[in-house]
C-alpha positions as CSV (number, residue, x, y, z in Angstrom):
1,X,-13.6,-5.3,-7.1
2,X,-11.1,-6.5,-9.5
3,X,-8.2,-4.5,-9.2
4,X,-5.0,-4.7,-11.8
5,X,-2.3,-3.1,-11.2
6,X,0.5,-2.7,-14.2
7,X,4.1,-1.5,-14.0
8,X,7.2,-1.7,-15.7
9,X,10.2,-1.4,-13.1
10,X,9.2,-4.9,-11.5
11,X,12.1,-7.6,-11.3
12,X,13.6,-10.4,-9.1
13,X,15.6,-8.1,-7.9
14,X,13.6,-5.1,-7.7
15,X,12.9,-2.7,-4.5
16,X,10.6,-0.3,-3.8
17,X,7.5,-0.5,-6.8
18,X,7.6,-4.7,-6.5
19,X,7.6,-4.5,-2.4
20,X,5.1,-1.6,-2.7
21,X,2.3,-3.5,-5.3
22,X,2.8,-7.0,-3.6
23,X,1.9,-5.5,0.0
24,X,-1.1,-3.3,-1.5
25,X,-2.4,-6.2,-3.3
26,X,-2.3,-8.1,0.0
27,X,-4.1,-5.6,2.1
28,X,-7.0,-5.6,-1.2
29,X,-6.9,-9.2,-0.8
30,X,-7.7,-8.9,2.8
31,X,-10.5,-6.5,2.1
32,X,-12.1,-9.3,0.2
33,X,-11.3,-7.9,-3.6
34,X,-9.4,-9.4,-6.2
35,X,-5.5,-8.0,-6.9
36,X,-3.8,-8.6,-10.1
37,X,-0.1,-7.8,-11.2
38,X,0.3,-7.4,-14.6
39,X,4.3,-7.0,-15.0
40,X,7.0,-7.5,-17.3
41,X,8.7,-10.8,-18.0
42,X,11.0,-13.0,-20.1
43,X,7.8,-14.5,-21.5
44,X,4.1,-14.5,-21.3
45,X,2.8,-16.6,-18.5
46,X,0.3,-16.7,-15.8
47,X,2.0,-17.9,-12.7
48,X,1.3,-17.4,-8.6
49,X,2.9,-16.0,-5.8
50,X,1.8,-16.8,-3.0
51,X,-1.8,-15.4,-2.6
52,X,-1.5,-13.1,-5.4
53,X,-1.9,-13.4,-9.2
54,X,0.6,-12.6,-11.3
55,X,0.3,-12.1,-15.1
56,X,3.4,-11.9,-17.0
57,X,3.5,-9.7,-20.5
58,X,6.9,-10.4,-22.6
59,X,8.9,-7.8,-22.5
60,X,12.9,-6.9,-23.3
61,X,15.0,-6.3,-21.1
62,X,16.7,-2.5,-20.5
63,X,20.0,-1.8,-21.6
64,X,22.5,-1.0,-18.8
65,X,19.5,-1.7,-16.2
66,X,20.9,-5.8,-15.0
67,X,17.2,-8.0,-14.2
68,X,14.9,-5.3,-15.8
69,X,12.6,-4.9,-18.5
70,X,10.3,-2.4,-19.7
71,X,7.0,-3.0,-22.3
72,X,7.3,-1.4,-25.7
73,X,4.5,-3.1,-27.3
74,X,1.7,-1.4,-25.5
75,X,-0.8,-3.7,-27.2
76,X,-0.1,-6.8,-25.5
77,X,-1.4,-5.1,-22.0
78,X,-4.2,-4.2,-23.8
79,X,-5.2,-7.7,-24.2
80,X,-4.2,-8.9,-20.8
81,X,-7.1,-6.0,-19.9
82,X,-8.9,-6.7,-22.4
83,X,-9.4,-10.0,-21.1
84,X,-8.9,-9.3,-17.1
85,X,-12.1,-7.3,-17.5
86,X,-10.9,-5.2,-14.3
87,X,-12.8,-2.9,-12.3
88,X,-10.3,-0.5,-11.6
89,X,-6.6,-0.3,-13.0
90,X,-3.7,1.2,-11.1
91,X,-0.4,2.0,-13.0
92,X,3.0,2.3,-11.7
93,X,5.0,3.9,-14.8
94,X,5.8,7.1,-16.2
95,X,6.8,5.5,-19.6
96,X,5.9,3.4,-22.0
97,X,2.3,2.1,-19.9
98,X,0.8,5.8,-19.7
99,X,-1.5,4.4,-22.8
100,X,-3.5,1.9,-20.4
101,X,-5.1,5.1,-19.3
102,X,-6.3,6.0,-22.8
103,X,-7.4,2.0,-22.8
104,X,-9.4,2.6,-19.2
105,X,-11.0,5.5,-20.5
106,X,-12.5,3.7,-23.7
107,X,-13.6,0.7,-21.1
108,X,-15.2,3.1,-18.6
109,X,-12.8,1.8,-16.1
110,X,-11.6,4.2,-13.6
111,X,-7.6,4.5,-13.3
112,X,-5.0,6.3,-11.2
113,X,-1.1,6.6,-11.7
114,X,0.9,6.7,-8.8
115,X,3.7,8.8,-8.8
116,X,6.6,7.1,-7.7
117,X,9.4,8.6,-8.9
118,X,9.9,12.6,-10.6
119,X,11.0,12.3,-14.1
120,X,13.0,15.6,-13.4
121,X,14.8,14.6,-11.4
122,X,15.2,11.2,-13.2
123,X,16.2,13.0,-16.2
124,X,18.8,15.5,-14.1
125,X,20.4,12.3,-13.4
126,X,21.1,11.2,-16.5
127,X,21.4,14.1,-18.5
128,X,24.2,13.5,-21.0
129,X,27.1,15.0,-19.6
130,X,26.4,14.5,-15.7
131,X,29.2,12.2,-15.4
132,X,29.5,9.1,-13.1
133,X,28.0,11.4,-10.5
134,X,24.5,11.8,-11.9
135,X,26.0,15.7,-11.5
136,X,23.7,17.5,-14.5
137,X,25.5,20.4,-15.7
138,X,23.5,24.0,-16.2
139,X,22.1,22.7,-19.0
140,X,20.9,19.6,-17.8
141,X,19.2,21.8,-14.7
142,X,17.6,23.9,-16.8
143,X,16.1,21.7,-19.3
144,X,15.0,18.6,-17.3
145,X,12.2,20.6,-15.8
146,X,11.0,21.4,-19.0
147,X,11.2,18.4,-20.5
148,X,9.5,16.5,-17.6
149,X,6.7,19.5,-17.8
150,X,6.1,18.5,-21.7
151,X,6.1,15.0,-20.6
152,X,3.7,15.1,-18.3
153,X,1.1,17.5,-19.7
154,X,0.7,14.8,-22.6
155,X,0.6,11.8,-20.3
156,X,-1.3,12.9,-17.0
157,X,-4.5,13.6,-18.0
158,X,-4.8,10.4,-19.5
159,X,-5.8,9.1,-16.0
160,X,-8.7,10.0,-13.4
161,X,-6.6,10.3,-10.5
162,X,-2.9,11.2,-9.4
163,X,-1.7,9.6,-6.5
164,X,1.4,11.6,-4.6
165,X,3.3,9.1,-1.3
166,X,5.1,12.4,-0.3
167,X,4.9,16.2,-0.8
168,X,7.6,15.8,-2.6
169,X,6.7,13.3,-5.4
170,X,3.6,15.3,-5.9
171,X,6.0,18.8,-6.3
172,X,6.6,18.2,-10.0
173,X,2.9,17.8,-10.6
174,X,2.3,20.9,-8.8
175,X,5.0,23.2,-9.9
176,X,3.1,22.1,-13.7
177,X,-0.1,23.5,-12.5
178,X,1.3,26.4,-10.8
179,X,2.7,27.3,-14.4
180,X,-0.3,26.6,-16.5
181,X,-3.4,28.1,-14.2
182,X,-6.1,27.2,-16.4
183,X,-4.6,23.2,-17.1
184,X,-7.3,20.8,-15.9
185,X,-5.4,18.1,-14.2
186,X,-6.3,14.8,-12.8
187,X,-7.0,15.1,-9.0
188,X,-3.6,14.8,-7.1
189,X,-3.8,12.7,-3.9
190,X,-1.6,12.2,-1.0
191,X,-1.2,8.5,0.1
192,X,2.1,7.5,2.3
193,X,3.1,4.1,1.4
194,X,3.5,1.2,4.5
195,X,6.2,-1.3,6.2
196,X,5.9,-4.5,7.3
197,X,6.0,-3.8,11.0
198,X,6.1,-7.7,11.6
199,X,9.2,-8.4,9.7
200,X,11.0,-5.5,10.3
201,X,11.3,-5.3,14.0
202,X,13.9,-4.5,16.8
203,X,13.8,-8.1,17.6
204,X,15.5,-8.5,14.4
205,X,18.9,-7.6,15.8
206,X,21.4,-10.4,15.3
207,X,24.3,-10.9,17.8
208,X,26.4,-13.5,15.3
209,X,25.8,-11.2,12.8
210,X,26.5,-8.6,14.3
211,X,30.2,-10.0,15.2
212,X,30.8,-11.5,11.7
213,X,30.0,-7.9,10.4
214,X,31.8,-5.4,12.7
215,X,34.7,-5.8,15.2
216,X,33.9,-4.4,18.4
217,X,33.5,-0.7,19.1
218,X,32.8,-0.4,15.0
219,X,29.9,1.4,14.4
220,X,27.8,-0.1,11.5
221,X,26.9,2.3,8.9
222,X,24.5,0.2,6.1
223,X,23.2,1.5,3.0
224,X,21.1,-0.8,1.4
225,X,20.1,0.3,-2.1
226,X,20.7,-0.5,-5.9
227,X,24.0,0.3,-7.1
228,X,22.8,2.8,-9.9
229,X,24.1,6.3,-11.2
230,X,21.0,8.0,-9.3
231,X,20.8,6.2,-6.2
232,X,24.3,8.2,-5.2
233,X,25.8,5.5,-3.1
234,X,28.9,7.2,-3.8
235,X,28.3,10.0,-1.3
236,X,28.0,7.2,1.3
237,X,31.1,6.0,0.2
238,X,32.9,9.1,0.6
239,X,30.9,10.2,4.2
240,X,32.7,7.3,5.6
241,X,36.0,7.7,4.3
242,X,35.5,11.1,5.8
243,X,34.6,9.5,9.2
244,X,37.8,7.2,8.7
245,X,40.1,9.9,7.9
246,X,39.1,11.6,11.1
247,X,39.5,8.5,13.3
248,X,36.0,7.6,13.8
249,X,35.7,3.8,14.0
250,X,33.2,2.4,11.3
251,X,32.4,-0.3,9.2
252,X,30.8,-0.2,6.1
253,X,28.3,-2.3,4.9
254,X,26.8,-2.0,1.6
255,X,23.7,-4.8,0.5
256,X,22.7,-3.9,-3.4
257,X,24.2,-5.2,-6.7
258,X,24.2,-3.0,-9.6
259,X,25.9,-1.3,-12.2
260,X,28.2,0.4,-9.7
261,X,29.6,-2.3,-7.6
262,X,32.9,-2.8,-8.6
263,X,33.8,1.2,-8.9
264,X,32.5,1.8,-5.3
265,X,34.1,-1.4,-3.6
266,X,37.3,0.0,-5.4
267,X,36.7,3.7,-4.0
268,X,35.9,2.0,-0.5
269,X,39.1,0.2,-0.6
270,X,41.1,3.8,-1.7
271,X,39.8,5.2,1.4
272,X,40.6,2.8,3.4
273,X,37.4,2.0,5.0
274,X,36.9,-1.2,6.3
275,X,33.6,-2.7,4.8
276,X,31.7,-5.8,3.0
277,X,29.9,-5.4,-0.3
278,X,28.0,-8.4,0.0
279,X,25.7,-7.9,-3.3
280,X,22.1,-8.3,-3.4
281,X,20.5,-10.0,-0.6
282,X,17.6,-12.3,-1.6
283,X,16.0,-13.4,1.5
284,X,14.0,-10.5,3.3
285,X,14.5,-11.9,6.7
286,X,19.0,-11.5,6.2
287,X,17.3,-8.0,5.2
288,X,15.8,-7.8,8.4
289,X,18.4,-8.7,10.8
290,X,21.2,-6.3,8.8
291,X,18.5,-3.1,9.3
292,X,18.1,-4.5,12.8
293,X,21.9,-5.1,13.5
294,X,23.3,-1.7,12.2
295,X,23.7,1.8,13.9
296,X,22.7,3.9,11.3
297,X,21.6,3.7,7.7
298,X,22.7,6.0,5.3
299,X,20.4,7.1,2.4
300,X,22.0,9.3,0.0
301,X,19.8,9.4,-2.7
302,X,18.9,13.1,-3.9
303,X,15.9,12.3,-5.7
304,X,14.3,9.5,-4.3
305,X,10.5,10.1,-3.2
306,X,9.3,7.9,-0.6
307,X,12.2,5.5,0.6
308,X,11.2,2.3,1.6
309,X,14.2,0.5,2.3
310,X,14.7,3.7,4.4
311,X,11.2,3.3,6.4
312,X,12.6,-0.8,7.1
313,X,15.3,0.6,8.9
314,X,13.2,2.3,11.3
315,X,11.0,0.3,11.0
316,X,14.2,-2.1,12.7
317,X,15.1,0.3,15.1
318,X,18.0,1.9,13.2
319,X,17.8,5.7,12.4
320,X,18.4,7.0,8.8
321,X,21.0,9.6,7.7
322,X,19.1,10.9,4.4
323,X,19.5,13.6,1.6
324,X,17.3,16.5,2.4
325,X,17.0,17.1,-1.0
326,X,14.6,14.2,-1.4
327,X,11.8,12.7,0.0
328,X,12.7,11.2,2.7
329,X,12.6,13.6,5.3
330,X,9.1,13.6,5.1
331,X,9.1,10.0,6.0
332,X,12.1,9.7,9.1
333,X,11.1,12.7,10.6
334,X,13.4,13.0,13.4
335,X,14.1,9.7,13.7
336,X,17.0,10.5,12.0
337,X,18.9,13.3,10.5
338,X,18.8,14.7,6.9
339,X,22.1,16.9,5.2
340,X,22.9,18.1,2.1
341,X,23.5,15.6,-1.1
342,X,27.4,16.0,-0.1
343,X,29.9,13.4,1.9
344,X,31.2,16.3,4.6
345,X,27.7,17.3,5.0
346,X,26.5,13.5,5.5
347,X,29.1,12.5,7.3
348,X,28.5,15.2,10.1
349,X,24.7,14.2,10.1
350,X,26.3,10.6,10.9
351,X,28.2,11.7,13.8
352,X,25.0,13.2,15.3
353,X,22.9,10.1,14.8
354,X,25.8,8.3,16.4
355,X,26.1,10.4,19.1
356,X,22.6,10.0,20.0
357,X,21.5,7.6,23.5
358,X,21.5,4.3,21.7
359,X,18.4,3.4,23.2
360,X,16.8,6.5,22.5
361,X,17.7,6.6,19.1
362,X,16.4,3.3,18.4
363,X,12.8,3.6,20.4
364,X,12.3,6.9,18.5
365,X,13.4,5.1,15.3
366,X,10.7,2.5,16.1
367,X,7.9,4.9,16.8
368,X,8.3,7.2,13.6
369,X,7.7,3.6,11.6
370,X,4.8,2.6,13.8
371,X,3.0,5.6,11.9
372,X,3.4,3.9,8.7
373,X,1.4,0.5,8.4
374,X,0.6,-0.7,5.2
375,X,-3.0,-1.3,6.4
376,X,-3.7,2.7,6.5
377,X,-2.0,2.4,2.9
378,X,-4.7,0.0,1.6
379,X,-7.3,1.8,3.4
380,X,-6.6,5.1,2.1
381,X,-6.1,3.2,-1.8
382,X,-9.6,1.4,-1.2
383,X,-11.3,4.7,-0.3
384,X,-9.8,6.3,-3.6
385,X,-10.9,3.2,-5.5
386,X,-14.6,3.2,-4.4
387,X,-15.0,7.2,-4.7
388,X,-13.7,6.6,-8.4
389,X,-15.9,7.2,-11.6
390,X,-14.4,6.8,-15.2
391,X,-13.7,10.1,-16.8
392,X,-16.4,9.3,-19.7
393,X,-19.1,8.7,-17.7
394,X,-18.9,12.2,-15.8
């Protein structure tokens, strides 16, 4: 099978929906089919990486949002798909590509969306008035639900299958139906995303590194995440400074550029916390030895519906402090511990991790990632992909 898969929030610098397509498009590879990205770019252009296709569709870039773009000229996908000719088509947006489902429908192609973020959450974030915080106010609380709802009832159905990586990601889907009883939604399906369990190992751990980073006796806490309003990396910020005030010795380490970087460095810096902001990090093996080399990572996000970069650090060997609020506590299990979406209430979670048998901590850390290889991702995708029929021909 020829298998395209389209998306919008794909960039250089990208996380979670670039890691996520590239490894699923390997694992179809594997399988012996035929993976295409179909993603935004600078310019049109047909280029390789590595093993996997790559067609470009110009596209401008996203105010505020530093490396990305986003299609607004629907049309020119529909030519790349037009011409692709593929046999099934996955799409990873909520936004502007929702239309290649209409397009898969009139080619009697079968289609799925994957769900990889909630747009209520989303919109809760940036709600005008939530402040730096991504703190909606009561009217931001009670309207992003709605909104989302209206969103989605127009936009859903346009596809033949939903696909969910967490219970949580699929809640706003559900909570839609649960509101509507007679609403005849696409089928919702439940598939975890993967790691690279060869990459990110244990072994990873980096002595040097570990000495240039931390003086010793410092416990490394690392967040590794896009500096954006709703990533939250301020509540990491402020957990530490907690854990500084009360004499706990820590060291900081952020790895993520984004709009936010100078205001948290300077909020670091107020707190006195000792730390290194050291910006995006390009090559994945650095990546690897940081996850490896830490104590714990910190996840603060209160929205975020799988967690990758989260599932790398256990992945590594290093448990994961994590908003219970979102998504990821599904995914770390007790390899970790989850809190609240507040610095007091993260920063106790951090003292527990860190209090933890070292060893212990990281085996179990380990072992909780073990469950997630990407190969039982692509298996799970393939057996979605071969059950599929196009809604017209039904």
């Amino acid at each position: 099978m020829r298998i395209v898969h389209v998306a919008n929030a794909y960039a250089p610098r990208s996380g979670g929906i670039r890691t996520a397509m590239h490894a699923l498009a390997r694992e179809y590879l594997a399988r012996g089919h035929e993976p295409v990205l179909v993603v935004p770019g600078p310019t049109a252009a047909e280029r390789h990486d590595g093993d996997l296709r790559v067609v470009q569709v110009a596209a401008p870039r996203v105010p505020g949002v530093p490396g990305y773009r986003a299609v607004v000229k629907p049309g020119t996908v529909r030519s790349v798909l037009d011409a692709l000719a593929p046999d099934r088509v996955e799409v990873s947006d909520r936004a502007t590509l929702t239309g290649v489902g209409l397009w898969a429908r009139e080619a009697e192609v079968p289609s799925l969306l994957m769900l990889h973020e909630r747009l209520d959450g989303v919109l809760s974030a940036f709600w005008p008035g939530a402040g730096s915080g991504a703190r909606p106010g009561p009217v931001g609380r009670r309207l992003a639900p709605v909104v989302a709802d209206r969103w989605n009832l127009a936009t859903l159905g346009r596809f033949d299958r939903l696909v969910a990586t967490t219970a949580f990601a699929a809640g706003e889907v559900e909570r839609l139906a649960g509101r509507r009883p007679g609403l005849a939604l696409p089928p919702l399906h439940r598939v975890a995303l993967g790691v690279d369990l060869e990459r990110f190992t244990p072994d990873r751990f980096d002595a040097d590194l570990r000495r240039r980073t931390a003086a010793r006796g410092e416990a490394v806490v690392l967040v590794m995440s896009r500096l954006s309003r709703e990533k939250r990396v301020d509540l990491a910020v402020e957990a530490v400074g907690r854990l500084v005030a009360d004499g706990v010795p820590v060291r900081l380490v952020v790895a993520g550029s984004g709009p936010r970087f100078t205001e948290l460095r300077a909020r670091a810096e107020q707190l006195g916390i000792r730390h290194r902001f050291l910006g995006f990090v390009p090559d994945r093996a650095q990546v690897a030895a940081l996850l490896a080399s830490a104590d714990v990572v910190v996840a603060p996000g209160p929205i975020e519906t799988f967690g990758l970069a989260a599932l790398e650090a256990l992945a590594s060997g290093t448990p994961v402090v994590c908003s219970a609020t979102s998504a990821l506590p599904e995914v770390i299990g007790p390899a970790g511990a989850s809190a609240d979406p507040e610095p007091e209430a993260l920063a106790v979670a951090v003292r527990e991790v860190l209090s933890r048998d070292p060893g212990a901590r990281r085996a179990a850390a380990r072992a909780r990632a073990e469950l997630f290889p990407w190969s039982a991702t692509g298996e799970a995708m393939l057996a979605l992909h071969v059950g599929s029929t196009p809604a017209g021909a039904r």
